[in-house]
The first five atom37 places (N, CA, C, CB, O) and aatype in JSON, in Angstrom:
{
  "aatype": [20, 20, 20, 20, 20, 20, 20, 20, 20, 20, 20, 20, 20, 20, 20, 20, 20, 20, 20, 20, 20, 20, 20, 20, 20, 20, 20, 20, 20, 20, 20, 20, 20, 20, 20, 20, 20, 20, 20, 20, 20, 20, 20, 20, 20, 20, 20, 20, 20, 20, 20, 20, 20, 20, 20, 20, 20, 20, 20, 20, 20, 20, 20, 20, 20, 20, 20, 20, 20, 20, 20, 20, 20, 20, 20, 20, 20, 20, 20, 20, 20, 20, 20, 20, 20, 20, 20, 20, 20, 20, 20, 20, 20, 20, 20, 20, 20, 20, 20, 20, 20, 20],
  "atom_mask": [
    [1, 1, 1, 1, 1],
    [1, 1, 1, 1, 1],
    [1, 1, 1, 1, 1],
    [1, 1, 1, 1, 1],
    [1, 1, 1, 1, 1],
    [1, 1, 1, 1, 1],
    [1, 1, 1, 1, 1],
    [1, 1, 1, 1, 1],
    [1, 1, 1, 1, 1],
    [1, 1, 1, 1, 1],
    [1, 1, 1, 1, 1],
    [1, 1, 1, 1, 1],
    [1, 1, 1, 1, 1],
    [1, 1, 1, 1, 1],
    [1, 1, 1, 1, 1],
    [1, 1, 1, 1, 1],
    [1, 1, 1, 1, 1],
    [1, 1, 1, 1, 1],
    [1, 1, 1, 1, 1],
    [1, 1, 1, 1, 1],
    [1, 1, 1, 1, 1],
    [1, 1, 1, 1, 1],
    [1, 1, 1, 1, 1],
    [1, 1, 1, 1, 1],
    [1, 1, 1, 1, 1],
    [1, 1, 1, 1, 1],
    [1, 1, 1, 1, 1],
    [1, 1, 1, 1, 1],
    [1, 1, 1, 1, 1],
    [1, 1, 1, 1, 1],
    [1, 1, 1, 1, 1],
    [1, 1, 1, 1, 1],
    [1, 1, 1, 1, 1],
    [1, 1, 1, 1, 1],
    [1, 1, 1, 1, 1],
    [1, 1, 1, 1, 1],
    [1, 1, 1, 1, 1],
    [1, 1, 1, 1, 1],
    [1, 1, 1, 1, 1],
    [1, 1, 1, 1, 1],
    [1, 1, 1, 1, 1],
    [1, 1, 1, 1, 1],
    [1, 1, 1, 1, 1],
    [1, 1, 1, 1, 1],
    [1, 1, 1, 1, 1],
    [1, 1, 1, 1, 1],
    [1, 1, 1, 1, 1],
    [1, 1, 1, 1, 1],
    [1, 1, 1, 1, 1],
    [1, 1, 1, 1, 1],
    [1, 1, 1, 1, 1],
    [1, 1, 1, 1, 1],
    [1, 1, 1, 1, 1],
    [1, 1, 1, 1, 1],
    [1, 1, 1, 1, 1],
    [1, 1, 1, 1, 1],
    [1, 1, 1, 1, 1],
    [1, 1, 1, 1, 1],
    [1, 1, 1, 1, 1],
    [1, 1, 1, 1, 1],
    [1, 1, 1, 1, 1],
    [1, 1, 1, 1, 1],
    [1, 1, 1, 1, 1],
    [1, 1, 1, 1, 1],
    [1, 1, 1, 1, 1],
    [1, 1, 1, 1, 1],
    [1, 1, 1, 1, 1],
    [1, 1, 1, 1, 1],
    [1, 1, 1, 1, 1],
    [1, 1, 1, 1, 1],
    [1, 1, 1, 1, 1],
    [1, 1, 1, 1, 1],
    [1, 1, 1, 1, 1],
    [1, 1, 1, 1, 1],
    [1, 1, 1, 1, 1],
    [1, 1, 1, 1, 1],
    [1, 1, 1, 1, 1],
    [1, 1, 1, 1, 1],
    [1, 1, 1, 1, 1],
    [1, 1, 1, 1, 1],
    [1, 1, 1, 1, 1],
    [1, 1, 1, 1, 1],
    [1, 1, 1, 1, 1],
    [1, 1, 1, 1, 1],
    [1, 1, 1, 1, 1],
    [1, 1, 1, 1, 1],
    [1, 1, 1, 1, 1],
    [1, 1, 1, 1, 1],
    [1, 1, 1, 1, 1],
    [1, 1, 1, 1, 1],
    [1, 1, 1, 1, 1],
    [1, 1, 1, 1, 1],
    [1, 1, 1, 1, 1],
    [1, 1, 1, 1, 1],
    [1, 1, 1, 1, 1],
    [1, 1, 1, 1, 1],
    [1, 1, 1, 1, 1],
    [1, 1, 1, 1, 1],
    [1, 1, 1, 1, 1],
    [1, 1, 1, 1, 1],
    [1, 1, 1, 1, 1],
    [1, 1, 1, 1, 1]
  ],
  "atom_positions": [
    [[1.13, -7.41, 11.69], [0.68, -8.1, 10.49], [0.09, -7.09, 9.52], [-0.35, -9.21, 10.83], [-0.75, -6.26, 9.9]],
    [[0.6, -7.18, 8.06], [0.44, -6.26, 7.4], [-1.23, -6.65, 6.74], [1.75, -6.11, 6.45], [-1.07, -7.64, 6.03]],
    [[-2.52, -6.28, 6.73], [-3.89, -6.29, 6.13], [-4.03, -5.29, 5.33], [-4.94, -6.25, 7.03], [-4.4, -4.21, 5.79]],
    [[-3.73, -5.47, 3.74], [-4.55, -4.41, 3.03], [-5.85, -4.71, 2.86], [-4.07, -4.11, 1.77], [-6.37, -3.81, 2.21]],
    [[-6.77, -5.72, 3.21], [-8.29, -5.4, 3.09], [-8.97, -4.81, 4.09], [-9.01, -6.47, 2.89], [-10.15, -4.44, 4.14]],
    [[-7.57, -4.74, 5.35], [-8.39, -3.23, 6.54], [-8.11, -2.05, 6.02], [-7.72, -2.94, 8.3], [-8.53, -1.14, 6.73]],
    [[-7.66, -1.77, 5.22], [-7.48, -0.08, 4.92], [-9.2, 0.46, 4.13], [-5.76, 0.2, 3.43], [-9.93, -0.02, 3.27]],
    [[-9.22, 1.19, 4.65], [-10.56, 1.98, 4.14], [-10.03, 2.6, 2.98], [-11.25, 3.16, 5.21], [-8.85, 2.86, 2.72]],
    [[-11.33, 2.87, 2.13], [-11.08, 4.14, 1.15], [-10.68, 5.24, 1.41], [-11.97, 4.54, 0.59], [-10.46, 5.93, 0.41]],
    [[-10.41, 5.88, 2.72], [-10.13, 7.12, 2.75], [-8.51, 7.04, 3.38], [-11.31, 7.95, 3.61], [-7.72, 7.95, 3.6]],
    [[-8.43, 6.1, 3.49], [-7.41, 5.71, 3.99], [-5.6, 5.87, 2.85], [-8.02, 4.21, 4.39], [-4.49, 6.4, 2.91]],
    [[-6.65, 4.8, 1.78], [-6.36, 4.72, 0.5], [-5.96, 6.13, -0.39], [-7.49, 4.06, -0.01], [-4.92, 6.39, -1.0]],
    [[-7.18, 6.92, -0.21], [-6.98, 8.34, -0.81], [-6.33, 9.21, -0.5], [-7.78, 8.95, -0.86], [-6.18, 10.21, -1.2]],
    [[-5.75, 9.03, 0.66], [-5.13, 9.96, 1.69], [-3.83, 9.8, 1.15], [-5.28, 9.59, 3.32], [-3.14, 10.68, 0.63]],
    [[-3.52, 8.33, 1.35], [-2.12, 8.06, 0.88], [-2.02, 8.14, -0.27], [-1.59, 6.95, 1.16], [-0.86, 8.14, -0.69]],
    [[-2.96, 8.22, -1.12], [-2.63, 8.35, -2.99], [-2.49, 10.03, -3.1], [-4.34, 7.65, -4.31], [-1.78, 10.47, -3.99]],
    [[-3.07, 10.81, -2.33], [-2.69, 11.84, -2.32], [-1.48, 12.61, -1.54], [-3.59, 12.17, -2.17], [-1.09, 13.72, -1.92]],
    [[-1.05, 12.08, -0.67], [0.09, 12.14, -0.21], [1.3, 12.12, -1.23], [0.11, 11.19, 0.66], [2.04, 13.02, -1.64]],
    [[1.21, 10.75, -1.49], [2.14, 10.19, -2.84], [2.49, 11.1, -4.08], [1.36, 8.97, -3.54], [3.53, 11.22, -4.73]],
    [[1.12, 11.76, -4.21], [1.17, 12.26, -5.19], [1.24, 13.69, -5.23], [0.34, 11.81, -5.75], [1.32, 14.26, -6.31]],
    [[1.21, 14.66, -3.6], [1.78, 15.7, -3.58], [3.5, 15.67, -3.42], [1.08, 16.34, -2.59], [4.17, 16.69, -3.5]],
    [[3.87, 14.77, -3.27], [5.32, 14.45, -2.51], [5.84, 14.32, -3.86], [5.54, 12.97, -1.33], [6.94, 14.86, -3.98]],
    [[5.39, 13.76, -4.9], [5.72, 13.54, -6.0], [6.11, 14.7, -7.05], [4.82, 12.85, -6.33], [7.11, 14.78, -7.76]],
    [[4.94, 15.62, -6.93], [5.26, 16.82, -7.61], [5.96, 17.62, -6.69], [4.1, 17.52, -8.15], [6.98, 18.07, -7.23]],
    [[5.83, 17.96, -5.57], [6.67, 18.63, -4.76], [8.16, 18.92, -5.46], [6.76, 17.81, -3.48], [8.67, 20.03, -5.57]],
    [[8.75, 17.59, -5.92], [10.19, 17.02, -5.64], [10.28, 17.36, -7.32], [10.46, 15.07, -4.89], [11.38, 17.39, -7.88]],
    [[8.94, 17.63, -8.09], [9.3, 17.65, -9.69], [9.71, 16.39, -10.01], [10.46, 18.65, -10.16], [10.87, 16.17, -10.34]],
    [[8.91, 15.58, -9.95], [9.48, 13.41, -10.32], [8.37, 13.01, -10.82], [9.85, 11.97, -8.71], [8.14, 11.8, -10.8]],
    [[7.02, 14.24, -11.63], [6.41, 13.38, -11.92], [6.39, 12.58, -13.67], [5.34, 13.95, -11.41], [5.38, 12.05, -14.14]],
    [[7.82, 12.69, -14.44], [7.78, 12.02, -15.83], [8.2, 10.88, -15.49], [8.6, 12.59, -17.01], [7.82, 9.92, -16.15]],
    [[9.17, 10.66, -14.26], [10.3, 9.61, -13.84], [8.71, 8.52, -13.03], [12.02, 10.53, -12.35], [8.36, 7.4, -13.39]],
    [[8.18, 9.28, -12.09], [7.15, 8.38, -11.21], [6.04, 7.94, -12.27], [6.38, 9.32, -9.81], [5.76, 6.75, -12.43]],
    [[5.62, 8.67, -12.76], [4.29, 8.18, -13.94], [5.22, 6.62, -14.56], [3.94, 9.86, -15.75], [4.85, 5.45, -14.45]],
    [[6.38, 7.13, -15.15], [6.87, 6.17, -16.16], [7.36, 4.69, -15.65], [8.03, 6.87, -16.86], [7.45, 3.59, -16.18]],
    [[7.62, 5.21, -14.39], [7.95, 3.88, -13.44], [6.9, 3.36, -12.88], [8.84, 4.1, -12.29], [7.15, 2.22, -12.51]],
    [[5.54, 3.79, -12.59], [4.68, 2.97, -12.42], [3.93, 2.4, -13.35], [4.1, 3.35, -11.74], [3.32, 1.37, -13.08]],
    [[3.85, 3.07, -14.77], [3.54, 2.59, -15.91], [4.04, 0.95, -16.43], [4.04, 3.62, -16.71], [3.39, -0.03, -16.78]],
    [[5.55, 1.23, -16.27], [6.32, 0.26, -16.9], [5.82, -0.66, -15.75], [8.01, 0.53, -17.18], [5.2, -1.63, -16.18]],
    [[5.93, -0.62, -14.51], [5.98, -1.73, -13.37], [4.35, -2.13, -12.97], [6.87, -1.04, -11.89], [4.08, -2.69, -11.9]],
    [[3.5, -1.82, -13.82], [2.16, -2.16, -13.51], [1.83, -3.66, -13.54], [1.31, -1.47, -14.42], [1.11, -4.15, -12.67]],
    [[2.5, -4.57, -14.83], [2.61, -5.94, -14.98], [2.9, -6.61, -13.12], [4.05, -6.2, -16.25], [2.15, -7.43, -12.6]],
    [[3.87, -6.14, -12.59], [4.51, -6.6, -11.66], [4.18, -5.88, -10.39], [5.78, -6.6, -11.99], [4.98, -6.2, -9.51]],
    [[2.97, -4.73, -9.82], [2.87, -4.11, -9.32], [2.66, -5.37, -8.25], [2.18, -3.09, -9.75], [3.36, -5.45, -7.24]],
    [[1.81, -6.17, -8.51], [1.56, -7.32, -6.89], [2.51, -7.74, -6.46], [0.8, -8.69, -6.91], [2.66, -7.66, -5.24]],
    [[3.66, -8.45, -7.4], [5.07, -9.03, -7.02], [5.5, -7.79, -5.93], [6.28, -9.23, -8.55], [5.69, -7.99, -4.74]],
    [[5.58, -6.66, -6.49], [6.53, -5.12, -5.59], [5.4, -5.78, -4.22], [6.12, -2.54, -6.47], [5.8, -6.4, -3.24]],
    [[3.96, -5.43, -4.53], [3.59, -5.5, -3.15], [3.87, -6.58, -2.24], [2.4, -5.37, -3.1], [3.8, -6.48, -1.02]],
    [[4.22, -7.77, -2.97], [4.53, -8.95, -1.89], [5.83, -8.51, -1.42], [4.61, -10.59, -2.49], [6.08, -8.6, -0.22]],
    [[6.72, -8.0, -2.28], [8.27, -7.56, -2.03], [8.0, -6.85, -1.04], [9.15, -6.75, -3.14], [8.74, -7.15, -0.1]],
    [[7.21, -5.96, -0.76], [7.17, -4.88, 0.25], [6.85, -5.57, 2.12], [5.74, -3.76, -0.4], [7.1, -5.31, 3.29]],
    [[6.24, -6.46, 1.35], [5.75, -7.52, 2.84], [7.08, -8.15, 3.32], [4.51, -9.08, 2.42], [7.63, -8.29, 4.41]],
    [[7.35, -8.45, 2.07], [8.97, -9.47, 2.41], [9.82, -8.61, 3.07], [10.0, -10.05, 0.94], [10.22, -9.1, 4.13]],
    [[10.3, -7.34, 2.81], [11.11, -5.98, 3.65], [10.5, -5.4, 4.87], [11.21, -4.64, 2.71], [10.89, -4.47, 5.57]],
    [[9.38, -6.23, 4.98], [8.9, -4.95, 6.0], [10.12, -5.08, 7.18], [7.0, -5.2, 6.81], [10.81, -4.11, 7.46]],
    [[10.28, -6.31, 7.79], [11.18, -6.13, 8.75], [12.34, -4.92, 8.71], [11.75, -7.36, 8.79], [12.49, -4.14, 9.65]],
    [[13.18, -4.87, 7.45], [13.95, -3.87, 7.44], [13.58, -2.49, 7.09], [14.8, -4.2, 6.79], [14.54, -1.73, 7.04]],
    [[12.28, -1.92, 6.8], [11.72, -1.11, 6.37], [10.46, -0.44, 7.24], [11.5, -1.6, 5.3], [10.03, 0.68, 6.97]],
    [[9.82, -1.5, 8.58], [9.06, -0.77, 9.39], [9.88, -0.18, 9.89], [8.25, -1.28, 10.2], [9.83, 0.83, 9.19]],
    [[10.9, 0.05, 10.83], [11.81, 0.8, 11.6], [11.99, 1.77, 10.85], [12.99, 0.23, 12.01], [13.08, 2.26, 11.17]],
    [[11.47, 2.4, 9.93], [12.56, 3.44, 8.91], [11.08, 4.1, 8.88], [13.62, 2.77, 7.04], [10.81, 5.08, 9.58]],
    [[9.99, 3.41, 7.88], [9.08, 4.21, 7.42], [7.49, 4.03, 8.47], [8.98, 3.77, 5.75], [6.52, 4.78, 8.31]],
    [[7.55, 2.84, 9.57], [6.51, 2.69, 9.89], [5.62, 1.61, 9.38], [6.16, 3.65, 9.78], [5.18, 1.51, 8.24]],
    [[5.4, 0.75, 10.5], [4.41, -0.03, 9.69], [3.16, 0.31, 9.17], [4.13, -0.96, 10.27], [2.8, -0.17, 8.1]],
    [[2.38, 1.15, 9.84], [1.18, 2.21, 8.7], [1.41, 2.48, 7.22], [1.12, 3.86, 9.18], [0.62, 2.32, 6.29]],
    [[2.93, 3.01, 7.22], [3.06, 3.61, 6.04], [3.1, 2.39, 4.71], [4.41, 4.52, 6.19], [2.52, 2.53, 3.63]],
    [[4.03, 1.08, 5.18], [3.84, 0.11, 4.54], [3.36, -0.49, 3.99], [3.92, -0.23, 4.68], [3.66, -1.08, 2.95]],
    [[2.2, -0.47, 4.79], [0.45, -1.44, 4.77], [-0.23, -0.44, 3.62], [-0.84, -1.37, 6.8], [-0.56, -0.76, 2.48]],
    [[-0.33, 1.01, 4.31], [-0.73, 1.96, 3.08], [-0.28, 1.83, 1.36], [-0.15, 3.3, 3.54], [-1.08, 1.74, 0.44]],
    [[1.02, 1.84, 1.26], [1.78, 1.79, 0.13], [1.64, 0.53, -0.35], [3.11, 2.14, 0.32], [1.37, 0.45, -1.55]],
    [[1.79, -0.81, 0.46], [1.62, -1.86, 0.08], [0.39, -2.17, -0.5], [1.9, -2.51, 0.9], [0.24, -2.78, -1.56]],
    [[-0.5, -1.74, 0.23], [-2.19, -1.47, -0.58], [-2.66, -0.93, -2.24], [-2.88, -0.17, 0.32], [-3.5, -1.34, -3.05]],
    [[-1.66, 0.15, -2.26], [-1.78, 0.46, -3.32], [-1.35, 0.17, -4.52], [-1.69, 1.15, -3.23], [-1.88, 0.28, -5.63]],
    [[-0.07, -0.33, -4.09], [0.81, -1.64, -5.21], [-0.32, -2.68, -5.73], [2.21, -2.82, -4.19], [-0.53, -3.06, -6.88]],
    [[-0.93, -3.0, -4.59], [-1.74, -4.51, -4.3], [-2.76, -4.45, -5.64], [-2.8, -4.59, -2.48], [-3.07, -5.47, -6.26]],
    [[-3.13, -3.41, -5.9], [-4.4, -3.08, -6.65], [-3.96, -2.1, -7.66], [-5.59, -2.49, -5.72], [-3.33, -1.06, -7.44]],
    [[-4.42, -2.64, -8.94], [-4.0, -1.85, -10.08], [-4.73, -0.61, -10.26], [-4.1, -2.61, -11.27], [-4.1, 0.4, -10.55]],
    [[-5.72, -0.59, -10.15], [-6.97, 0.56, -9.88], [-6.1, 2.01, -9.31], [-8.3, -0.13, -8.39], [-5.84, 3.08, -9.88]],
    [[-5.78, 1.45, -7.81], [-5.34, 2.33, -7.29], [-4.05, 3.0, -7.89], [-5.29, 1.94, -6.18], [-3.63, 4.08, -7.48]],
    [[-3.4, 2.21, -8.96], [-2.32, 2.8, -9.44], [-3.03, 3.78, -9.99], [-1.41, 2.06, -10.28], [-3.01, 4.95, -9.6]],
    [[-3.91, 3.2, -11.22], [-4.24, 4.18, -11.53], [-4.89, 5.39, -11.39], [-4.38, 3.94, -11.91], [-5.04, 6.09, -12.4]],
    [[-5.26, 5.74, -10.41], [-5.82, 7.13, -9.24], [-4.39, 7.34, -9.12], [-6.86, 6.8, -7.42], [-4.15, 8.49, -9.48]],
    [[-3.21, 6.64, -8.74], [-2.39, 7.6, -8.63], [-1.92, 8.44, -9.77], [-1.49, 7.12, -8.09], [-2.02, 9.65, -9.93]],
    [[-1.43, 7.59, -10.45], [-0.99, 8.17, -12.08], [-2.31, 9.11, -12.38], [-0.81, 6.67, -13.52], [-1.93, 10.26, -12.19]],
    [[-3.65, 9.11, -12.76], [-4.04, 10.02, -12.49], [-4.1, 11.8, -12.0], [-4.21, 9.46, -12.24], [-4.22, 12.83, -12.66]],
    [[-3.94, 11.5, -10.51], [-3.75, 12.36, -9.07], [-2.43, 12.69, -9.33], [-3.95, 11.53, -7.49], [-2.35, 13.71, -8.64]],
    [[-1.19, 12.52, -9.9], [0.14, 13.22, -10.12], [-0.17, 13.87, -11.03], [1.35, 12.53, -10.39], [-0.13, 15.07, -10.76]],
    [[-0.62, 13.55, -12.47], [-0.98, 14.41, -13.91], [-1.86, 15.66, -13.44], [-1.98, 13.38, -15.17], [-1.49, 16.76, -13.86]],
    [[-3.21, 15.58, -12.46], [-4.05, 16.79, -11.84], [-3.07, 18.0, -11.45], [-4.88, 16.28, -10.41], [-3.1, 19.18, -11.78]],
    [[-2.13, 17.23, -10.58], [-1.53, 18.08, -9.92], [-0.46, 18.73, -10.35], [-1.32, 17.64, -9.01], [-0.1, 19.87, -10.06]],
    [[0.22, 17.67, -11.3], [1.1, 18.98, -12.01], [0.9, 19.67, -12.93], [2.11, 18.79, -12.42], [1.69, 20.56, -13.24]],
    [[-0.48, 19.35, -13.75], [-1.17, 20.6, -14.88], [-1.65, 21.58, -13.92], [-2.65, 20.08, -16.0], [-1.98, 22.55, -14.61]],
    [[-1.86, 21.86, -12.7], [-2.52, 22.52, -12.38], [-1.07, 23.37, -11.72], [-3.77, 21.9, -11.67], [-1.19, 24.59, -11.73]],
    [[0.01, 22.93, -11.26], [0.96, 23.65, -11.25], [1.43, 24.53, -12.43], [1.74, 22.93, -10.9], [1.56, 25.75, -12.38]],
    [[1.71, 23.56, -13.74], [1.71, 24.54, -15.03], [0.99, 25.14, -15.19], [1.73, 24.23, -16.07], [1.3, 25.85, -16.15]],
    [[-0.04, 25.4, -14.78], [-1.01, 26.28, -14.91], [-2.32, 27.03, -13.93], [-1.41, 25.72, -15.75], [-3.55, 26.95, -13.94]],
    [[-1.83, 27.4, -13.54], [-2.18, 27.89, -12.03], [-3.72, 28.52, -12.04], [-0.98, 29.18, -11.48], [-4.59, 28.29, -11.2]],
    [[-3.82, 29.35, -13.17], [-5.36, 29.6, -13.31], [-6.24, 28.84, -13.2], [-5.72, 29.98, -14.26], [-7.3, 28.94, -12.58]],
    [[-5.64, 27.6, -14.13], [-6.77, 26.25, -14.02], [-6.98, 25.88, -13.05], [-6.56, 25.04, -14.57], [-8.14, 25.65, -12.71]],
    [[-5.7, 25.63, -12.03], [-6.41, 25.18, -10.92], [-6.96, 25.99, -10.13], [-5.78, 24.51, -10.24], [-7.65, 25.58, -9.19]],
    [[-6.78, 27.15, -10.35], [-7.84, 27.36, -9.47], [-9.28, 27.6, -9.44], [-7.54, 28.07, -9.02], [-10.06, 27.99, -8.57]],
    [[-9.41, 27.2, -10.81], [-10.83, 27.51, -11.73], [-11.41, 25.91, -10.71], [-10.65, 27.41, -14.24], [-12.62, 25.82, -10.96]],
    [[-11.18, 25.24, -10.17], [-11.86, 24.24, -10.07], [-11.63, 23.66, -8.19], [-11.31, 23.23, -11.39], [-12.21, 22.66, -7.78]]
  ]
}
């Protein structure tokens, strides 16, 4: 049973940071910002969608990973820490001094 009000905050952060190294990793962050931008209206619908797949989607990604991701859909906030946490990370790639100034 999928509970996003058991996930802790660090839980939460872990996976927003995950998300959001995986994100720049791959260089997706104009495509990921813009797609969670546009899909913020509908971010709870995705998270119920995500409940509705889990059957075909725990076997693949894990039900942890689900509940995690599904959490963060769940809550607009947390979008925004992500969108956030991708922009940190790729100015600080363009610019490497900065990050390390901090």
């Amino acid at each position: 049973m999928l509970d996003y009000q058991s996930l802790s905050e660090e839980e939460i952060r872990g996976a927003i940071e995950d998300i959001a190294r995986w994100v720049v990793k791959m260089r997706l962050e104009t495509p990921a910002i813009m797609l969670l931008e546009l899909n913020r209206p509908v971010s709870f619908a995705a998270s119920q969608a995500l409940i509705a797949a889990t059957p075909f989607l725990g076997p693949v990604f894990g039900l942890d990973a689900i509940n995690k991701y599904g959490g963060i859909l769940n809550n607009r906030d947390y979008i925004d820490q992500l969108i956030d946490r991708i922009d940190e990370l790729a100015s600080q790639r363009s610019n490497p001094a900065e990050g390390n100034a901090t």
